[in-house]
C-alpha positions in Angstrom: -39.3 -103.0 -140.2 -37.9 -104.8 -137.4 -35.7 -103.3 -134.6 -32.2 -103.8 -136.1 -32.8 -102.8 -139.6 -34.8 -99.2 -138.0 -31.4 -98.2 -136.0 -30.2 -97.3 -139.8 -29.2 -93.8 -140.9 -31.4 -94.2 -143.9 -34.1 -96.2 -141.9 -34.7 -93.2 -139.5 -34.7 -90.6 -142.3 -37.6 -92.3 -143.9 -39.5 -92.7 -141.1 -39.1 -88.6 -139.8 -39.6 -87.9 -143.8 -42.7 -89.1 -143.6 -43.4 -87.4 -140.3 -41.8 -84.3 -141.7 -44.0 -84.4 -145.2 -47.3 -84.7 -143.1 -47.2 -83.4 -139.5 -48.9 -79.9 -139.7 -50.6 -78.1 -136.9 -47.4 -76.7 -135.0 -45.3 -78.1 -132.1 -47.9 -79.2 -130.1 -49.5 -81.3 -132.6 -45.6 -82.8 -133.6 -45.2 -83.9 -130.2 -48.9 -85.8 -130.4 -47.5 -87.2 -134.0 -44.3 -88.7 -132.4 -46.0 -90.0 -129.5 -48.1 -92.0 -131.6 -45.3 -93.0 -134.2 -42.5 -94.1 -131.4 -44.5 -94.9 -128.0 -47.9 -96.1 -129.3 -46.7 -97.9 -133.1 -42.6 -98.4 -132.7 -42.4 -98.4 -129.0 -38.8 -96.6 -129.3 -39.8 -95.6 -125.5 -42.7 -95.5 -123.1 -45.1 -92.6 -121.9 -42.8 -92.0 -119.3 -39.7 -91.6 -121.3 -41.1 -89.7 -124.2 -43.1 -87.1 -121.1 -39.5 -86.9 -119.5 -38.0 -86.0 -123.1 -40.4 -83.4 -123.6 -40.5 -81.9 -120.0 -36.4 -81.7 -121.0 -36.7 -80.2 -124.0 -39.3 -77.6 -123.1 -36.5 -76.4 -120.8 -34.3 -75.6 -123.4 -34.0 -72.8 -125.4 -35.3 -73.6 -129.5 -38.3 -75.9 -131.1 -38.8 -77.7 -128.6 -40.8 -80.5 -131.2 -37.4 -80.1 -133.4 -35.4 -81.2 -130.5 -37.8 -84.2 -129.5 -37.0 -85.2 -132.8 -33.5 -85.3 -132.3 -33.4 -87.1 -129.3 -35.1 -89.6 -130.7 -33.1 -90.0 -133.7 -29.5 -89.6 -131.1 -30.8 -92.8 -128.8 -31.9 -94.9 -131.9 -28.3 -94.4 -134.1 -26.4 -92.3 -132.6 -25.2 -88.6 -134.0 -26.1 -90.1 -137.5 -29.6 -91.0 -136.5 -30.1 -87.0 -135.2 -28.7 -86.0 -138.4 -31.4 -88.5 -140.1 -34.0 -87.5 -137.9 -33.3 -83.9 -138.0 -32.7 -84.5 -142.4 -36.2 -86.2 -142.8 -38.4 -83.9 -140.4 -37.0 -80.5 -141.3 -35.8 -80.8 -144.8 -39.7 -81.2 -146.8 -40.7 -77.8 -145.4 -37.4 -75.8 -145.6 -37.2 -76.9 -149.4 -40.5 -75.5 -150.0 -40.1 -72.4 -148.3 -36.8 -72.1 -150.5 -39.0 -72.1 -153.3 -41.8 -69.8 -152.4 -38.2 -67.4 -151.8 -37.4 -68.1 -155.3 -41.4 -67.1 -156.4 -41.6 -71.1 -157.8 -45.1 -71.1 -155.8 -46.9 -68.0 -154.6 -47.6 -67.2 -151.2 -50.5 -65.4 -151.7 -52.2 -68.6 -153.5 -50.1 -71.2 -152.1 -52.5 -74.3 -150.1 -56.3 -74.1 -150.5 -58.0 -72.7 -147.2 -60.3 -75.5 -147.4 -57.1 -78.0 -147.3 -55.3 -76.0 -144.8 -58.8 -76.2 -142.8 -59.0 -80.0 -143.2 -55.4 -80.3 -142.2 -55.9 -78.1 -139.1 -58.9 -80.3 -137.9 -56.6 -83.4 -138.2 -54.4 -81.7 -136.0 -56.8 -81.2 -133.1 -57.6 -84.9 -133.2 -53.7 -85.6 -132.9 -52.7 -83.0 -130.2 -56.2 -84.6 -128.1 -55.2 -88.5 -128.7 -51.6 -87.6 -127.0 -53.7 -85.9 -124.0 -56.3 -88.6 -123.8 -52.9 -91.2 -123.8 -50.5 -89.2 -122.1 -53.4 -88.3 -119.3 -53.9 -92.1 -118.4 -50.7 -93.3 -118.1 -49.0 -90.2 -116.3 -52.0 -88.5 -114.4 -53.6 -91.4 -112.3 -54.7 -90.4 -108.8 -56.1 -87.2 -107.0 -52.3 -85.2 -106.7 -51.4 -85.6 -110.8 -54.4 -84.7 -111.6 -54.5 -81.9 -109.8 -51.4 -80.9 -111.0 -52.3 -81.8 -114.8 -55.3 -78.9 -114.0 -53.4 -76.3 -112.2 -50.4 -76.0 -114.9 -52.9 -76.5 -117.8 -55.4 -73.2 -115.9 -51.9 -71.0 -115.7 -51.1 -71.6 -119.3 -54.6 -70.9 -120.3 -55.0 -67.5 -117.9 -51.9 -66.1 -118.4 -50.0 -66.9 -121.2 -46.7 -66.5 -121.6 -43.4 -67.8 -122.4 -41.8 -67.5 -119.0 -44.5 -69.4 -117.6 -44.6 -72.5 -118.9 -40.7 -73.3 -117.7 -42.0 -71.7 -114.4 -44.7 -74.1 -114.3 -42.5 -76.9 -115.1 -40.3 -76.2 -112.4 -43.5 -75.7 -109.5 -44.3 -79.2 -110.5 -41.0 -80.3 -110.0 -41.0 -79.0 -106.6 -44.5 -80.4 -105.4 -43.2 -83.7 -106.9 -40.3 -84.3 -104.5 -42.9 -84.0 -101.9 -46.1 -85.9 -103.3 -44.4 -88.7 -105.1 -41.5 -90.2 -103.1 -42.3 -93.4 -103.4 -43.8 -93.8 -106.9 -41.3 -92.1 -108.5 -39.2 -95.6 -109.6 -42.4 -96.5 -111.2 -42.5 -97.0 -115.3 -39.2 -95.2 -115.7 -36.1 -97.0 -118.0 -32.9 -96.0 -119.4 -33.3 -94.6 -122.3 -29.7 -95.5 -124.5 -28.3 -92.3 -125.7 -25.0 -92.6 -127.5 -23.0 -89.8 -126.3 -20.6 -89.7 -123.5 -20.9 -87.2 -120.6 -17.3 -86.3 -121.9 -18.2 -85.3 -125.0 -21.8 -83.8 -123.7 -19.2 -81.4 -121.7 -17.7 -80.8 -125.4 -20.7 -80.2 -127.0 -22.1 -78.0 -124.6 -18.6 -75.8 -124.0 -19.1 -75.4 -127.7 -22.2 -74.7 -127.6 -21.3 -71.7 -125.3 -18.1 -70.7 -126.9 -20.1 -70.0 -130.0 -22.9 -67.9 -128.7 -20.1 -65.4 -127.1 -18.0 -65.6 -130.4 -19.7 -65.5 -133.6 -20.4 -61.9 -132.3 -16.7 -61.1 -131.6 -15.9 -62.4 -134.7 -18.6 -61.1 -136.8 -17.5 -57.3 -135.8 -14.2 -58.6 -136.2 -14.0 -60.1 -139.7 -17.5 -58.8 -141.5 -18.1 -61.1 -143.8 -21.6 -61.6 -145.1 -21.7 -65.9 -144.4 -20.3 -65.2 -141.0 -23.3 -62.2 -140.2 -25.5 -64.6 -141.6 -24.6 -67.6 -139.6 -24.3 -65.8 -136.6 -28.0 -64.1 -136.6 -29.3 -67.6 -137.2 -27.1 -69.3 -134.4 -28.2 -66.5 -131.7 -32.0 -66.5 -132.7 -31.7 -70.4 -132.4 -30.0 -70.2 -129.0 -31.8 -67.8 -127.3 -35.4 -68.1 -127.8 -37.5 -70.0 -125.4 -41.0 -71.5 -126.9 -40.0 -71.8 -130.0 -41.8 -71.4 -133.3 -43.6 -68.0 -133.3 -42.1 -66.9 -130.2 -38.8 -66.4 -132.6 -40.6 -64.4 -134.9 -40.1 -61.0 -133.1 -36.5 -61.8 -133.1 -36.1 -62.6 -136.8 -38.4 -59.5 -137.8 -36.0 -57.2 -135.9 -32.3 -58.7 -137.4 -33.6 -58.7 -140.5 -36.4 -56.1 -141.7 -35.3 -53.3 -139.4 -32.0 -54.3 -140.7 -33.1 -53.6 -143.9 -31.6 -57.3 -145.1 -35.3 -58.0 -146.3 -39.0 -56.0 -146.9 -41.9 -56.3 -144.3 -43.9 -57.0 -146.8 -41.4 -60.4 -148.2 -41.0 -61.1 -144.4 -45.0 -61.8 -144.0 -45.4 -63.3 -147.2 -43.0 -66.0 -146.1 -44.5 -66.0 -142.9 -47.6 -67.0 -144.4 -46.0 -69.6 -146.5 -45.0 -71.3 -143.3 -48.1 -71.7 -142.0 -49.2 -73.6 -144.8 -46.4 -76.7 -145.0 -46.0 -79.1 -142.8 -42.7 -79.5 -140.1 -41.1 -76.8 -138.0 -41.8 -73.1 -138.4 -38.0 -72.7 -137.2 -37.6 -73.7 -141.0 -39.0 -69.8 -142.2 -35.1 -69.3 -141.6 -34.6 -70.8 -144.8 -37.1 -68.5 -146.5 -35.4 -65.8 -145.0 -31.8 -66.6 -146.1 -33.0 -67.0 -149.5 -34.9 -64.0 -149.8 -31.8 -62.1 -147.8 -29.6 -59.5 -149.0 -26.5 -59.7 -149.8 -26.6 -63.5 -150.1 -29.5 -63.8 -151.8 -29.9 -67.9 -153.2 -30.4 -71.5 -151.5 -26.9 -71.2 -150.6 -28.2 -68.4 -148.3 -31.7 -70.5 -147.1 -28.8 -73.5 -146.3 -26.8 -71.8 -143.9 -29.4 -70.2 -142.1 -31.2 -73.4 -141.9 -28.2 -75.1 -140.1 -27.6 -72.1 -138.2 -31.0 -71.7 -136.4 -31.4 -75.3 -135.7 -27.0 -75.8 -134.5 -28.1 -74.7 -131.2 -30.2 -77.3 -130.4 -28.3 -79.9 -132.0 -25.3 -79.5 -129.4 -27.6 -78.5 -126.2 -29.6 -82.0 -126.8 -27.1 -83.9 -127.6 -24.6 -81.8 -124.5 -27.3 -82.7 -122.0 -28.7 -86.0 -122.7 -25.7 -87.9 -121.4 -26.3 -86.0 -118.2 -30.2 -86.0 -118.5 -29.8 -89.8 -117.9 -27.8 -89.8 -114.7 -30.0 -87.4 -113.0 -33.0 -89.7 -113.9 -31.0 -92.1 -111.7 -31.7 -89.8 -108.5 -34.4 -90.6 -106.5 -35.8 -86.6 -105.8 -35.1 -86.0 -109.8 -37.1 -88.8 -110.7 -40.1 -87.6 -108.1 -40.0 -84.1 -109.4 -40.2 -85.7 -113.1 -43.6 -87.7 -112.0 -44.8 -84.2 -111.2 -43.2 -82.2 -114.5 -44.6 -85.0 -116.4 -48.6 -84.4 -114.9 -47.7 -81.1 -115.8 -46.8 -81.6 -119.7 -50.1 -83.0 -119.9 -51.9 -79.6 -118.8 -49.1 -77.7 -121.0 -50.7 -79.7 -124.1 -54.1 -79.7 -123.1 -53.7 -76.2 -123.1 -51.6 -75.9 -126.7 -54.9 -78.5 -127.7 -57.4 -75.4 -126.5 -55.7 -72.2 -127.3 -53.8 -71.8 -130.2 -55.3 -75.5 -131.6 -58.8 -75.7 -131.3 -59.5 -72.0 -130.9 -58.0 -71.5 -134.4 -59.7 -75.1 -136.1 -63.2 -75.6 -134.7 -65.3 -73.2 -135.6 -68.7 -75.0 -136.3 -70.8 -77.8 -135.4 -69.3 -79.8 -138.7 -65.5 -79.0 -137.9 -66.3 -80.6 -134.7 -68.1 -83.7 -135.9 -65.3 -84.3 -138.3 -62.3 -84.0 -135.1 -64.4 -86.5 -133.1 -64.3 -88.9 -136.5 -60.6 -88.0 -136.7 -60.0 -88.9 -133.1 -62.1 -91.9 -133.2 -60.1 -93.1 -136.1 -57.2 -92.5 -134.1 -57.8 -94.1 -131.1 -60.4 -96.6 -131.4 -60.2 -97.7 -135.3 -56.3 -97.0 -135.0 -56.1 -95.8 -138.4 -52.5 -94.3 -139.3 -52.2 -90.5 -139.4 -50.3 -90.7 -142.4 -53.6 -92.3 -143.8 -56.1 -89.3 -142.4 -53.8 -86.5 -143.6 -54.9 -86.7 -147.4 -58.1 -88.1 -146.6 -58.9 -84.7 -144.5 -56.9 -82.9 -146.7 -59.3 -83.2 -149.7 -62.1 -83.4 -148.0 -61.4 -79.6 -147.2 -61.3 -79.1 -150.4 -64.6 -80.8 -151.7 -66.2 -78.8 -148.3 
């Protein structure tokens, strides 16, 4: 596909469908996937791009994978290519949640644990090829390495989801100091298709809803608007992403008494087993909701959770790209991108590997994975169902 024909609404929804139908492993492991689909195979962007997208996006409250996604899709084609992007990565899992709502597949049987095992160990060979890559092009020298180690130690020692902005942030500062002059290194525009006028727009909107879906929720009461409204603020409010929303979503809607713990764990569980964001267990829940029980109810809590970073990614982009321009942004950026290499060499140890490798075989069958990955430069698309059934034969 060359580079005219893949700036196509349809174009880009293919290529995050197939992205969306087998990128399992959680947000870490998404951000390894798109590095090797848009740096290493389409070369949408470079390391340093793609690092700086990520570094943004981790500021940001939401899935912070999600929201790579859609940046993506917003510089290649515009608001149509997010809506693609967003379409083709989100959509294969929120459909399948919708029907483990409906009781169309169980939860309790749902994947094989030998395939979800297989699956989890293709993961860890992703998430370490997007170190391995990400380390040699962004942590060269003493200082980033350094810095790669410190933020990856912090993550590691004292988890939390405070601390990784925090950390972000420390390596900001100690880049304006350490990196001056190597800052204009590897860095280009990156084309986003959004004016800063109507990144103001978005992000005024973004605002006005957050203070008034509340107002008018206790205002009007109507079930769609409740519903669109819990969604919107669990969406908009939630740093980390994926189970750090959980907690959220457990307390607006079983101590609500909209659904049962029980229903709540089962889809849960569900979502561990399909592939794409876990932000997508929203449309589990608005199924499975009372009183708008029904896809209709999946469908607008779907668009809900994920409206938030829709308008904050496409608010600040516009402005992202100007502040790249500045000469201390762009030497804190060398040192927020050394750190996003420790933040995912952490996510690779602890939940990734910790949870995946748990025997001399599991770890012969990563370094294959890897191997394949790197050195044969087999597809992952190709090593998903290959890994996948050999789970199941193990």
């Amino acid at each position: 596909m060359t580079a005219a024909h893949d700036r196509s609404f349809f174009a880009i929804l293919l290529i995050f469908l197939r992205l969306g139908l087998t990128s399992f492993g959680g947000p870490a492991a998404h951000l390894g996937y798109f590095r090797e689909e848009f740096v290493n195979r389409r070369r949408w962007l470079n390391d340093q791009n793609y690092a700086d997208l990520v570094a943004l996006c981790q500021f940001l409250p939401g899935p912070a994978s999600s929201q790579v996604g859609l940046a993506l899709g917003l510089s290649r084609g515009g608001f149509k290519g997010a809506l693609a992007a967003w379409c083709g990565f989100t959509l294969p899992s929120a459909v399948a949640l919708i029907l483990v709502a409906y009781g169309v597949m169980s939860p309790d049987t749902g994947l094989h644990a030998g395939i979800i095992q297989g699956l989890k160990l293709v993961a860890v060979a992703v998430v370490a090829q997007a170190v391995w890559g990400m380390g040699l092009s962004m942590c060269r020298g003493t200082a980033k390495v350094t810095l790669m180690a410190l933020a990856c130690c912090a993550l590691l020692l004292a988890p939390s989801i405070w601390l990784q902005p925090l950390v972000l942030v420390m390596a900001g500062i100690a880049g304006t100091f350490l990196f001056g002059t190597a800052a204009t290194d590897g860095h280009v525009h990156l084309p986003v298709r959004v004016s800063r006028r109507v990144g103001g727009v978005l992000l005024t909107l973004f605002t006005l809803l957050l203070a008034g879906l509340p107002l008018a929720t206790a205002t009007l009461s109507t079930p769609i608007l409740e519903l669109f409204d819990l969604f919107y603020r669990a969406g908009a409010l939630v740093f980390g992403g994926g189970h750090v929303v959980l907690p959220l979503l457990q307390a607006e809607t079983v101590t609500t008494g909209h659904i049962s713990k029980d229903l709540f764990l089962a889809g849960y569980g569900a979502a561990q087993a399909v592939p794409g964001p876990l932000f997508t267990f929203a449309a589990y829940l608005g199924t499975a909701m009372q009183p708008l029980p029904g896809w209709t109810g999946g469908l607008i809590a779907l668009v809900a959770i994920f409206t938030p970073s829709f308008l904050l990614v496409a608010g600040v982009l516009p402005f992202w790209n100007l502040l790249r321009q500045n000469t201390h942004i762009r030497s804190a950026l060398v040192g927020i991108n050394a750190a996003v290499v420790g933040l995912l060499l952490a996510a690779l140890y602890d939940p990734i590997w910790t949870s995946s490798v748990h025997s001399t075989l599991d770890f012969a069958l990563v370094l294959l994975a890897f191997v394949a990955l790197q050195v044969w430069k087999l597809p992952v698309w190709l090593l998903v169902p290959v890994f996948a059934f050999g789970g199941l034969l193990a």
